[in-house]
DOLO-575136 format. One line per 4 residues: their letters; for each residue x, y negated, z negated of C-alpha. Coordinates in Angstrom, 1 decimal. Layout:
A> X Y Z | ...
***
This chain:
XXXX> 11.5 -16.6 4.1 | 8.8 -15.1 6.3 | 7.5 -11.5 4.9 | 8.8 -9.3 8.3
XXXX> 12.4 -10.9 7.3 | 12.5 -9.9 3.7 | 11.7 -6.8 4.4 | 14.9 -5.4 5.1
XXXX> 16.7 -4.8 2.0 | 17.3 -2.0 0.1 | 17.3 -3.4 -3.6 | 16.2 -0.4 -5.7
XXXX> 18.2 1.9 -4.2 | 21.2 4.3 -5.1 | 22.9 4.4 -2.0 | 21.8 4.7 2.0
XXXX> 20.8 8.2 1.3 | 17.7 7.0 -0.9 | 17.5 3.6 0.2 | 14.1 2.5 1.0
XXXX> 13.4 -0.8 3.3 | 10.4 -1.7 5.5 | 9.7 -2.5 9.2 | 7.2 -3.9 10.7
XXXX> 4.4 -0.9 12.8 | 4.8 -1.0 15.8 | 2.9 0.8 18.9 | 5.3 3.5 19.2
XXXX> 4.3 4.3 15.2 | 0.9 5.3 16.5 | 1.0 9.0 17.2 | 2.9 9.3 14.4
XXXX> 0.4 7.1 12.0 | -2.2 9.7 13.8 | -0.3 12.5 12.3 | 0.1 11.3 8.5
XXXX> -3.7 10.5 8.4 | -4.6 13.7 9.5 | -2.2 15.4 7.3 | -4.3 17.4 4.0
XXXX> -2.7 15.8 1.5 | -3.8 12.1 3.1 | -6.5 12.9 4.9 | -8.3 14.2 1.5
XXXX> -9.1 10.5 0.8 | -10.6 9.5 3.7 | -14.1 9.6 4.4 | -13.5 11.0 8.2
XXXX> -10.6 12.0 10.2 | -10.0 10.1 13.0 | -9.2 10.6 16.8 | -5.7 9.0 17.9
XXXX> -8.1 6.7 19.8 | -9.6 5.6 16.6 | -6.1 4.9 15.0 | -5.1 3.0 18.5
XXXX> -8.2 0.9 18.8 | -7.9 0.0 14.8 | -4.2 -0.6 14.3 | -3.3 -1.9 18.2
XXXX> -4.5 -5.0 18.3 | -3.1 -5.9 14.7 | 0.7 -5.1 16.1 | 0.1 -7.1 19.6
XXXX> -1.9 -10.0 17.7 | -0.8 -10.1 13.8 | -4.2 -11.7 11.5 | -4.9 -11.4 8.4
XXXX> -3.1 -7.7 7.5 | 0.5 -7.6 7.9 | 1.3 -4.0 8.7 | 4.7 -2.3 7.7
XXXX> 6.6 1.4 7.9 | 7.8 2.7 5.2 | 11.2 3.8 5.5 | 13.9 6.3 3.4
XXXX> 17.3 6.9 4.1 | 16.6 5.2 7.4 | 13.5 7.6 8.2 | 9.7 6.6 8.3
XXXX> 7.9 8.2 5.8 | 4.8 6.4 5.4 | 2.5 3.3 5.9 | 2.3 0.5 3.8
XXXX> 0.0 -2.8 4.4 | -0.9 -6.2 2.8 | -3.3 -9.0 3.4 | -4.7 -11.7 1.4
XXXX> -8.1 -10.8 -0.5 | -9.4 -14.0 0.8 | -9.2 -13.5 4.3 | -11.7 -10.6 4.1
XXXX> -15.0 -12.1 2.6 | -17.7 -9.0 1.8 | -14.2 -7.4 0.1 | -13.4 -10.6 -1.9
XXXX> -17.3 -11.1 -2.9 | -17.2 -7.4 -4.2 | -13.8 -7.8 -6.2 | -14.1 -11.5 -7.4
XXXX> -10.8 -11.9 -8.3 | -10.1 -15.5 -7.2 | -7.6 -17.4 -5.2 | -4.3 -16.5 -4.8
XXXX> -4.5 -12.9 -5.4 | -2.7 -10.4 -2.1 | -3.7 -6.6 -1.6 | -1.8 -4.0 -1.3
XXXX> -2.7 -0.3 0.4 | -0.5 2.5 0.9 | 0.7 6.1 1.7 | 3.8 8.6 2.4
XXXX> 2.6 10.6 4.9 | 5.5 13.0 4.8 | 4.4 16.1 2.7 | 7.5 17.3 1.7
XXXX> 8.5 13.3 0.0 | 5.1 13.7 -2.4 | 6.3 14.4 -6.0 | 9.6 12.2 -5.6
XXXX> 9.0 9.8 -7.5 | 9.2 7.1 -4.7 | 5.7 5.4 -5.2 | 6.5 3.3 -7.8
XXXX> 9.7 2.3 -6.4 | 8.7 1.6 -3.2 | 5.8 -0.5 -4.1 | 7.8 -2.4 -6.5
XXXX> 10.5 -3.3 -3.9 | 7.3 -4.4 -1.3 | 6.2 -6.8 -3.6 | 9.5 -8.3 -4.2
XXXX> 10.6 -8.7 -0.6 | 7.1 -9.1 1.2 | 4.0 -10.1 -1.0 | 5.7 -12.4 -3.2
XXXX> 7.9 -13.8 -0.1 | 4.2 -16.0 0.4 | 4.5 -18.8 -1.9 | 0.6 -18.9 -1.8
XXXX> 0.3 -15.3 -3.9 | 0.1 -15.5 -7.3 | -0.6 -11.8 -8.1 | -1.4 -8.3 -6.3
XXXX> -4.5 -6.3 -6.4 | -4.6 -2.4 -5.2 | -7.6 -0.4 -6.0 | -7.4 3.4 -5.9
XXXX> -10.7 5.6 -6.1 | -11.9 5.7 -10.0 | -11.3 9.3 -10.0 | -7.8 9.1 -8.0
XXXX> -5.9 9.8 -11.2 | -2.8 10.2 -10.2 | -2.5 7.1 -7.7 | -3.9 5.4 -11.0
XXXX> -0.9 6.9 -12.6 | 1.5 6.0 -10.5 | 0.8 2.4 -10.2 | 1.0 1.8 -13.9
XXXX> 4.5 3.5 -13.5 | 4.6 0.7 -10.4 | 3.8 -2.2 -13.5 | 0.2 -2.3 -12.2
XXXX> -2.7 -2.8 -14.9 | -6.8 -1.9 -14.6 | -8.4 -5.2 -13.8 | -11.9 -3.5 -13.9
XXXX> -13.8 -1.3 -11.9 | -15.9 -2.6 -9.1 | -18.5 -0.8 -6.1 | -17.4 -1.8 -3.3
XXXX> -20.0 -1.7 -0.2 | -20.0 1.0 2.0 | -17.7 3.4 -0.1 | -18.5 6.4 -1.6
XXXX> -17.2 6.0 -5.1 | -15.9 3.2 -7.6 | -12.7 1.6 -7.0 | -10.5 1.4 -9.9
XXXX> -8.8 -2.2 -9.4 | -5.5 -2.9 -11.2 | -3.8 -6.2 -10.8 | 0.2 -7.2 -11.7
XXXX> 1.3 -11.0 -11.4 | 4.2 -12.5 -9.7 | 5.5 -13.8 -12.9 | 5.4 -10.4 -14.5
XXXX> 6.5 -8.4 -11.7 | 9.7 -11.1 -11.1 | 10.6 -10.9 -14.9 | 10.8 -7.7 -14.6
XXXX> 8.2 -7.1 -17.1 | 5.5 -4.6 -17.1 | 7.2 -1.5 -15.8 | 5.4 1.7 -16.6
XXXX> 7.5 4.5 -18.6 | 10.6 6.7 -16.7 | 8.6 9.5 -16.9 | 7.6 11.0 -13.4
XXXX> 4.1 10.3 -12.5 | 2.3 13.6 -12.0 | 2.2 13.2 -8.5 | 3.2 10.8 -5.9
XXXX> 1.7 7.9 -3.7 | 0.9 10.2 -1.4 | -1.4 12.8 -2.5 | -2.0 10.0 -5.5
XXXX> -1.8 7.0 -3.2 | -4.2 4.9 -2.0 | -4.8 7.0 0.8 | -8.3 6.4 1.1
XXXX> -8.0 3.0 0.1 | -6.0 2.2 3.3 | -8.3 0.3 5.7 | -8.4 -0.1 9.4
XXXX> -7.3 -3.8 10.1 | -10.5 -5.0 10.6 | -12.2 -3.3 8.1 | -11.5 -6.3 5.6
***
């Protein structure tokens, strides 16, 4: 099963109204991408805010030649809400030499760019349901890394509530602060083990996402 093709399903889900599923960006998602980066509640954990020119000549040539990244829409109840992107930590060496977290191991970066979807309680969900239908689709990943800004506590939040646990905390080159790295393995994840607690996370994936932890293409 190839990752764009298990992407489709809406397994956590109530009903259509709240079902979430995933499609691959496309060039049309451009302006639109533009918006959500430049939106306050993204945009805070970015180090600039960039032109739609910028977000064209990153993202375009990933959606007319896909590499390494694999590059994805969120969507709820049939809307797009957000972005959502994974890669393997291999592909991108100055990354994988900061991180050192051997073979096998998948990143994971994220956002809901849609203000009024923050404090939902979809995050968790969401990222759950990715890793089921489109990291762990590759035979070849043995766990997920996603590493939030050290003092993004409520992304940190959330992905414990996602299953995720801190790996350790690692400089990365060329960012301004600590990333907090947290790591949750196929067999756990598949078991259905390591779920954080019901309680809602203090806020969402987007305002506590990995907003600033979402790279251009070929930034890694």
């Amino acid at each position: 099963m190839s990752p764009a093709k298990g992407a489709n399903a809406g397994a956590e889900t109530g009903g259509a109204d709240d079902a979430i599923a995933f499609r691959l960006l496309q060039r049309d998602d451009l302006p639109l991408m533009f918006r959500w980066i430049n939106t306050p509640h993204v945009a805070r954990w970015w180090d600039a805010a960039p032109s739609l020119a910028t977000v064209e000549a990153h993202y375009l040539p990933a959606i007319l030649d896909p590499g390494p990244a694999q590059c994805y829409v969120i969507l709820h109840a049939g809307a797009s809400i957000g972005f959502i992107q994974t890669y393997l930590i291999a592909d991108h060496p100055e990354y994988a030499a900061a991180v050192q977290v051997g073979p096998g191991a998948a990143g994971v970066d994220l956002f809901i760019g849609e203000p009024e979807l923050v404090q939902r309680g979809l995050g968790p969900r969401l990222l759950r349901q990715f890793l089921r239908e489109v990291v762990f689709a590759r035979d070849e990943v043995a766990c997920c890394v996603i590493g939030p800004a050290a003092s993004n506590r409520c992304a940190i939040r959330a992905y414990e509530k996602a299953g995720f646990r801190h790996l350790k905390t690692v400089t990365v080159p060329g960012e301004p602060e600590p990333e907090y790295l947290m790591e949750l393995a196929r067999a756990e994840l598949l078991s259905g083990g390591r779920c954080g607690s019901n309680r809602r996370a203090p806020a969402t994936m987007a305002s506590g996402g990995a907003a600033r932890r979402v790279r251009y293409v070929q930034g890694r």
